[in-house]
C-alpha positions as CSV (number, residue, x, y, z in Angstrom):
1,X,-169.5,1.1,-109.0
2,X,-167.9,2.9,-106.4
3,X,-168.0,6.8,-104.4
4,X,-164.6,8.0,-103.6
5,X,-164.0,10.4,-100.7
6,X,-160.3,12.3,-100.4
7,X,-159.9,14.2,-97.7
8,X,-156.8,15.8,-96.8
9,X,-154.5,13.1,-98.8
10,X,-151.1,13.5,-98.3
11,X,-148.0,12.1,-99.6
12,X,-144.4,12.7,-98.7
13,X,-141.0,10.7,-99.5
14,X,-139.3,11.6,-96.3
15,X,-139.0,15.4,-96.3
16,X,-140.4,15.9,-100.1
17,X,-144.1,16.3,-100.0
18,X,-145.8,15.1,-102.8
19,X,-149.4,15.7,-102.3
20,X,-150.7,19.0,-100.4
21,X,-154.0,17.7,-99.0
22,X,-155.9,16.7,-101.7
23,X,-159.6,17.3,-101.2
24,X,-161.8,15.4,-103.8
25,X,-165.4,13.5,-104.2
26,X,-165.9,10.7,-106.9
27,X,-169.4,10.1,-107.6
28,X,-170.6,6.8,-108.4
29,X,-170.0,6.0,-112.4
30,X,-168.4,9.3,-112.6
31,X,-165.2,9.2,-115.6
32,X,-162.2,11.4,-114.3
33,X,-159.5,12.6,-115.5
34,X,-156.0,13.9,-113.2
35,X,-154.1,16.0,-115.9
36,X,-151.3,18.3,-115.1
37,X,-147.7,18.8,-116.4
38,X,-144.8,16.7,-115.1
39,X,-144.2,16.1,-111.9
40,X,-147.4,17.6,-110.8
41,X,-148.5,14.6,-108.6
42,X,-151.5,12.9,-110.3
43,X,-149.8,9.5,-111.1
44,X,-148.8,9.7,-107.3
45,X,-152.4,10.2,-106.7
46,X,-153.4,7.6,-108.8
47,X,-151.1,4.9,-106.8
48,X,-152.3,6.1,-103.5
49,X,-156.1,5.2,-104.5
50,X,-155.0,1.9,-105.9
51,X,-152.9,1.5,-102.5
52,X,-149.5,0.9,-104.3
53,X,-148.8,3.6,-102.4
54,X,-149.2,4.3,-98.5
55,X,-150.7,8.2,-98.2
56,X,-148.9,9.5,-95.2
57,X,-151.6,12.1,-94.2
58,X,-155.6,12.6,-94.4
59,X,-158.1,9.5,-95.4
60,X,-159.4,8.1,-98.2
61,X,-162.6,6.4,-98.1
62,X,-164.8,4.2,-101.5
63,X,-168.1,3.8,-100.5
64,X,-168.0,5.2,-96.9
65,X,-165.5,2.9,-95.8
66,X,-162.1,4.4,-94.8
67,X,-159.4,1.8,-96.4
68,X,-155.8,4.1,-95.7
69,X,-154.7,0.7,-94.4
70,X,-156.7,-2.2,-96.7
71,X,-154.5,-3.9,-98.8
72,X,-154.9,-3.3,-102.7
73,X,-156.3,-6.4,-103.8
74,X,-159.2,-5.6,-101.0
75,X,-160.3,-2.4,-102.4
76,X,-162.0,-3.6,-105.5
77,X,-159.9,-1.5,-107.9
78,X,-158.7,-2.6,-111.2
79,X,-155.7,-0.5,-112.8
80,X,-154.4,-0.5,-116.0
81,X,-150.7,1.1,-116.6
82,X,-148.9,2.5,-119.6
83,X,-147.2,-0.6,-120.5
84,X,-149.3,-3.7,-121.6
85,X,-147.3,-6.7,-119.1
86,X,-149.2,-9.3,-120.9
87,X,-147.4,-12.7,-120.5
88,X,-146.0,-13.1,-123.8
89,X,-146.8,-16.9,-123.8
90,X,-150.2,-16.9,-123.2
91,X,-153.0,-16.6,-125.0
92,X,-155.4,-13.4,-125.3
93,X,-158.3,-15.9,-123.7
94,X,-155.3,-16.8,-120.9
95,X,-153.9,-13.6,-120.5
96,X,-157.7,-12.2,-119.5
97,X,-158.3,-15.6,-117.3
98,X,-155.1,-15.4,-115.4
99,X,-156.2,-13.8,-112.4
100,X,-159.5,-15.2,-112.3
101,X,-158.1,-18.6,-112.3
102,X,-155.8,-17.8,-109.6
103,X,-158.9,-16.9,-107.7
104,X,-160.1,-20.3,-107.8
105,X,-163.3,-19.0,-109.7
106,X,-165.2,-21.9,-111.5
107,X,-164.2,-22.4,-115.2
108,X,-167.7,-21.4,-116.8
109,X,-167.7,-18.4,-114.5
110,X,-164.0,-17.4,-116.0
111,X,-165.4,-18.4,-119.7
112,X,-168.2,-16.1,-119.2
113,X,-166.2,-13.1,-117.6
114,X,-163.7,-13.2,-120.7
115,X,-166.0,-13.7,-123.7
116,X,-167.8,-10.6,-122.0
117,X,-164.8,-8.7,-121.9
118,X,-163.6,-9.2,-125.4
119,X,-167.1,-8.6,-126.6
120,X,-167.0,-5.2,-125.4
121,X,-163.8,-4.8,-126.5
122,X,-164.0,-6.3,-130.0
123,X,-161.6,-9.1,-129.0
124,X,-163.4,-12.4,-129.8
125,X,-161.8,-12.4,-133.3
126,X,-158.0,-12.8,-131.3
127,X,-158.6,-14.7,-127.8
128,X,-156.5,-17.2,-129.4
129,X,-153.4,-15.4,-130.3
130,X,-150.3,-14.9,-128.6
131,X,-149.5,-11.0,-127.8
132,X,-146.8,-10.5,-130.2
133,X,-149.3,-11.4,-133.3
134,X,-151.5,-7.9,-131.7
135,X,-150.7,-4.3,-132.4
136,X,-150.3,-1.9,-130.1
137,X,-153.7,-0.8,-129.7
138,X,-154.9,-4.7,-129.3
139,X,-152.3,-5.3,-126.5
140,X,-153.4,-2.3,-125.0
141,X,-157.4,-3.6,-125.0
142,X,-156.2,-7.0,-124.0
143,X,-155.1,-5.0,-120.7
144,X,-158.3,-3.4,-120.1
145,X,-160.4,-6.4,-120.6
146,X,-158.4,-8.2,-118.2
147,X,-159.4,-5.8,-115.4
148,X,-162.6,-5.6,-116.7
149,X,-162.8,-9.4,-115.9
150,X,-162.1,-8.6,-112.2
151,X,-165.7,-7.0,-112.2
152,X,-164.5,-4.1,-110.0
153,X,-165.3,-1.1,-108.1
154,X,-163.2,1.2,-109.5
155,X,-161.1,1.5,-113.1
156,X,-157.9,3.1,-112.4
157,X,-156.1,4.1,-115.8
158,X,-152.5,5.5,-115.3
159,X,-151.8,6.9,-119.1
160,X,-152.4,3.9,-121.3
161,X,-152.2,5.2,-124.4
162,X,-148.7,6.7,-123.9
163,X,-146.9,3.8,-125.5
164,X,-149.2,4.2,-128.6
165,X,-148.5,6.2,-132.5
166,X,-151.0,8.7,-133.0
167,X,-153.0,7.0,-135.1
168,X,-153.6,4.1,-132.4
169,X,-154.0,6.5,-129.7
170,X,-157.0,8.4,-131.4
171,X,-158.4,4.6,-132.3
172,X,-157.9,2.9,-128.3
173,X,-159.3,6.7,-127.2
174,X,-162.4,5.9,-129.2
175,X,-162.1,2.4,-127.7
176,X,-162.2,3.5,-124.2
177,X,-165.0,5.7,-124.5
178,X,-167.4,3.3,-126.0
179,X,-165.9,1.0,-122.8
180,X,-167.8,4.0,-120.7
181,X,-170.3,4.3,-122.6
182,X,-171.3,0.2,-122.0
183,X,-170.3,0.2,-118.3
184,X,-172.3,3.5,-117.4
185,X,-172.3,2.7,-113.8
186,X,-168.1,1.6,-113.3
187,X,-166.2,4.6,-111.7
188,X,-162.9,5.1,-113.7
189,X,-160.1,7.4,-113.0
190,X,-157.8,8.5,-116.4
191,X,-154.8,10.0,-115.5
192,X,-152.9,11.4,-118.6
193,X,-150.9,14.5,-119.8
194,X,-152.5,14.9,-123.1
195,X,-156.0,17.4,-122.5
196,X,-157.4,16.0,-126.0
197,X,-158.1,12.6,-123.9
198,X,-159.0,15.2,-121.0
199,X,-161.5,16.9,-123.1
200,X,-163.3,14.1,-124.9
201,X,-163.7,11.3,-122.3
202,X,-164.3,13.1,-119.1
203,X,-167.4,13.6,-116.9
204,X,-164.6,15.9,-114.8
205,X,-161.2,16.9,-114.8
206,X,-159.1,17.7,-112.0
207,X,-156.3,20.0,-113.0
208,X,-152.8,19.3,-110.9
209,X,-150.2,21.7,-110.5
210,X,-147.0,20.7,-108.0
211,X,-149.1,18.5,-105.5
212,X,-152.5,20.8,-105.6
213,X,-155.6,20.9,-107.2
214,X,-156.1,24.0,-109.1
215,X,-159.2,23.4,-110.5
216,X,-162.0,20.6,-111.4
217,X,-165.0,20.9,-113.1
218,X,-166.4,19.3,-116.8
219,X,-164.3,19.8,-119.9
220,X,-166.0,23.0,-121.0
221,X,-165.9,24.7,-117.5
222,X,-162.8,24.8,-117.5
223,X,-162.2,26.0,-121.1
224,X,-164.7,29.0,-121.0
225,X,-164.3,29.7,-116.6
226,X,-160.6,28.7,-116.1
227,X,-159.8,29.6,-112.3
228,X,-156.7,30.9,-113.2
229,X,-153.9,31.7,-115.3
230,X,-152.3,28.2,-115.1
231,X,-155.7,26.4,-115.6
232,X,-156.2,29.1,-118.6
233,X,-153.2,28.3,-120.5
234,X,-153.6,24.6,-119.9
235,X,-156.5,23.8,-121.4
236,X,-157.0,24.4,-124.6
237,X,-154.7,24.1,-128.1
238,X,-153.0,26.2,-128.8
239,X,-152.5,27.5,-125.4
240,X,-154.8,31.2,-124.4
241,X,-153.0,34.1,-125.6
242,X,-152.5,36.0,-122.2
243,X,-151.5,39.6,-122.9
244,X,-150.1,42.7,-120.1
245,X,-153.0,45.4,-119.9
246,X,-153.8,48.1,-117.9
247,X,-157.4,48.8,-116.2
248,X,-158.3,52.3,-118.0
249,X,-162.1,52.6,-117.0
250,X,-164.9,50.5,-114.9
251,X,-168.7,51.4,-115.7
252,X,-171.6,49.6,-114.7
253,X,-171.3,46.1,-116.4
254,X,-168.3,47.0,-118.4
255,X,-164.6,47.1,-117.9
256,X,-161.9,49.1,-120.5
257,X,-158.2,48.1,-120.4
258,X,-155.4,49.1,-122.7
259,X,-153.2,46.4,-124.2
260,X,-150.0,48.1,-124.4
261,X,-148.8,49.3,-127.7
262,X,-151.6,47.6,-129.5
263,X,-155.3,48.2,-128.8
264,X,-157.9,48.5,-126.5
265,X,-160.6,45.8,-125.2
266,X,-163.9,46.2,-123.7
267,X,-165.2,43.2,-121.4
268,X,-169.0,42.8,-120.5
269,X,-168.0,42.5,-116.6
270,X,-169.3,44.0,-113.5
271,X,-165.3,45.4,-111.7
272,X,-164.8,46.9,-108.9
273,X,-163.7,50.8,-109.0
274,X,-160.8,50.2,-107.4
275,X,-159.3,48.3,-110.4
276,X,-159.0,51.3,-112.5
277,X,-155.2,51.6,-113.4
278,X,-154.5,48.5,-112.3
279,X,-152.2,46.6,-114.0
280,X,-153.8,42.9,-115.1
281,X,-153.6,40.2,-117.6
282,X,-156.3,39.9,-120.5
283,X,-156.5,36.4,-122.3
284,X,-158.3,35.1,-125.3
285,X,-158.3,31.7,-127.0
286,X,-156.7,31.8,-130.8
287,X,-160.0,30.6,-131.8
288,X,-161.9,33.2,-130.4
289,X,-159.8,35.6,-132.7
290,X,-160.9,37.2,-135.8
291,X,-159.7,39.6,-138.7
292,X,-161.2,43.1,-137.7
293,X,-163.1,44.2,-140.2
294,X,-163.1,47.6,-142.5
295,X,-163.6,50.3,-140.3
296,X,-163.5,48.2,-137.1
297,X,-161.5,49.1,-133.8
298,X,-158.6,46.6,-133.2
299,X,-157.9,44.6,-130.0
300,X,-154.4,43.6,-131.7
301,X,-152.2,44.8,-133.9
302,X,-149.2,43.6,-135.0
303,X,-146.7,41.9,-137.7
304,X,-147.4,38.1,-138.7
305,X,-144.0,36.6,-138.1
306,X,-145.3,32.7,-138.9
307,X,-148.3,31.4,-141.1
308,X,-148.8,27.4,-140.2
309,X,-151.4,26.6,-143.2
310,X,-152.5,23.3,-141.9
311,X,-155.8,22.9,-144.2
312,X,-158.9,22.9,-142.3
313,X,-157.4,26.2,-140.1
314,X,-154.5,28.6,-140.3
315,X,-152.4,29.8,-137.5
316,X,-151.3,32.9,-137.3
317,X,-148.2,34.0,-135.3
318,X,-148.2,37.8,-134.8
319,X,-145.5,39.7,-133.2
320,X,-147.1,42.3,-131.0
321,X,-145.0,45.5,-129.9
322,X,-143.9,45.5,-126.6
323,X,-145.0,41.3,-125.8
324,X,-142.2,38.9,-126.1
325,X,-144.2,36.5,-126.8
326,X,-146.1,35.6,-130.3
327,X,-150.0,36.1,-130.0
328,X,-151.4,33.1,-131.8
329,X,-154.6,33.3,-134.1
330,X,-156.5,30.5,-135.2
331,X,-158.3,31.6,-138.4
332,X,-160.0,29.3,-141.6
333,X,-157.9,27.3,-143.6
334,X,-158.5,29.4,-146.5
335,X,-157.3,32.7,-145.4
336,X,-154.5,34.2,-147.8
337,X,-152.3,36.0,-145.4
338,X,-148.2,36.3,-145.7
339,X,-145.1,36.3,-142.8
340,X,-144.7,40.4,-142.9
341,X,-148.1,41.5,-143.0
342,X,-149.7,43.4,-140.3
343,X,-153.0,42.5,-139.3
344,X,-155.6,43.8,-136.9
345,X,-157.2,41.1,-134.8
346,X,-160.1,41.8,-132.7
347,X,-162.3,39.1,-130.2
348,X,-166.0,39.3,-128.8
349,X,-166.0,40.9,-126.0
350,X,-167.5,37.9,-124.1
351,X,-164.4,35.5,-125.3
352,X,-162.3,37.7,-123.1
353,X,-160.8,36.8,-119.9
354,X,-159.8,39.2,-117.4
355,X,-156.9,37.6,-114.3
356,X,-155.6,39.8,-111.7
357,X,-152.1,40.7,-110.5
358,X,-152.1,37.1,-108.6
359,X,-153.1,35.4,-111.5
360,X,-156.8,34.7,-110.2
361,X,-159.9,35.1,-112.9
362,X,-161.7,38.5,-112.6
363,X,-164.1,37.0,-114.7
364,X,-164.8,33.3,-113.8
365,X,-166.8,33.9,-111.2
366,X,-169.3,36.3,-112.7
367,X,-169.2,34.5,-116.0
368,X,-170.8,31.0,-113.7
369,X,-173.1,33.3,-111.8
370,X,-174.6,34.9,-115.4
């Protein structure tokens, strides 16, 4: 296992910077995950560790020793890419052996390395089969066990499973988190796109937007203390409703705002007085939304435009006066609610999030220090 140090890292094609001085520190046996949308740098990121790519500004050190200049095969990094590059006529046993036999490592020593690696990976059934007899997901595994064989420092993981069908991408998911689970002290860095593999395999997630880090914390940090409006929206399915307010009153530990031409919210947050009617942006998860009851004050009001019964939950798309777009509810699966209806949706008061004019949580910060 292996500590990673960024500091600074910088990446630029020419005149096209890439990375924006990155600032980031791996702990040993730490899982990670880069997410972010397209473009966003974390692939680049990814190459730069392995040293496929040259950074062209700040250092990166694993385990206190700067390596800007060491070569990759010197860094002790394994790294597994999206597509499998197994040689198609080789075995599964020779496919994993490959490198170690290139080595010069001793053949027991390269017998014991594999059978370990498909043990863990529940490929001793297949080390005799050529890679087109494998599906996806076995190809996949046969491409992790090799760098497990390697016995390195680091697991680098540049979205594996984006060559996969659903179904094999939940089951190699599964597959890679046991793989954590049995090497407990190997350092491994996931980049993907998808936040479900974000969510369930990481210790910490770094969230990328156009060559910066926005945020990184664990999984549920970030759902319930986003940083900011980008971070908000991006983690999570469906995506926080984020709705234009107004700042009507600030009180002690409480803040009002009107949501405009629908209802009015009250958040459980200490504000400054200055924020009174100030214009901001109030969010809430479409899980954290419920029918109000009889009698009860609505948050939202509006007209259901789409009903998505998908069986254990139904979404709700309601068309909200003055908002262009659709405020999604996420409600049980047995709810009997038609397109036309006009509902009244309220949240608790402590699901709500509260972002300024910049786009910067009003409420993060408290919520951590509660």
């Amino acid at each position: 296992m292996a500590e990673l140090k960024l500091t600074n890292v910088q990446k630029a094609y020419g005149t096209v910077k890439v990375l924006h001085g990155i600032d980031l520190h791996i702990q040993k046996g730490e899982f990670i995950v880069f997410v972010g949308p397209s473009g966003c740098g974390k692939s680049t990121l990814l190459r730069c560790i392995a040293g496929l790519e040259q950074i062209t500004g700040g250092t990166l050190e694993i385990d206190g020793m700067v390596v800007n200049d060491v070569p990759p095969s010197q860094r002790g990094i394994a790294m597994v890419f999206q597509t499998y590059a197994l040689y198609p006529h080789m075995t599964v046993y020779d496919n994993m052996a490959f490198g170690l036999r290139l080595a010069k490592m001793s053949k027991d020593e390269i017998d014991k390395r594999v059978q370990n690696a498909a043990n863990i990976l529940q490929l001793t059934p297949y080390l005799d089969r050529l890679p087109k007899a494998l599906s996806g997901g076995q190809r996949q595994r046969v491409a992790i066990g090799r760098s497990i064989c390697r016995d390195p420092k680091v697991f680098l993981f540049d979205e594996p499973l984006s060559n996969l069908d659903a179904a094999l991408r939940v089951a190699t998911r599964i597959e890679i988190a046991k793989l954590n689970e049995t090497m407990p002290d190997t350092t491994m860095i996931y980049v993907t796109h998808d936040q479900v593999e974000a969510m369930t395999l990481a210790d910490r997630i770094v969230v990328l937007r156009g060559g910066y880090i926005e945020q990184v914390g664990s999984p549920m940090e970030l759902y319930h203390r986003p940083a900011n409006l980008f971070v908000a929206q991006f983690i999570g399915s469906p995506a926080m409703n984020i709705l234009p307010a107004t700042v009507t009153d600030v009180s002690g530990a409480k803040i009002d705002v009107d949501i405009t031409s629908s209802g009015v919210a009250h958040l459980p947050l200490a504000g400054d007085a200055r924020l009174k009617g100030k214009s901001v942006k109030l969010g809430v998860r479409p899980e954290d939304l419920k029918l109000a009851a009889s009698g009860e004050e609505p948050m939202i009001v509006g007209e259901v435009d789409i009903v998505e019964a998908l069986g254990e939950v139904t979404l709700l798309y309601v068309r909200v006066a003055g908002h262009d777009d659709a405020v999604i509810a996420k409600l049980a699966g047995d709810v009997s609610i038609k397109r036309g209806e006009t509902v009244n949706l309220v949240a608790a008061p402590e699901a709500l999030h509260l972002f300024d004019g910049d786009g910067n949580s009003l409420s993060a910060a408290r919520r951590a220090a509660a």
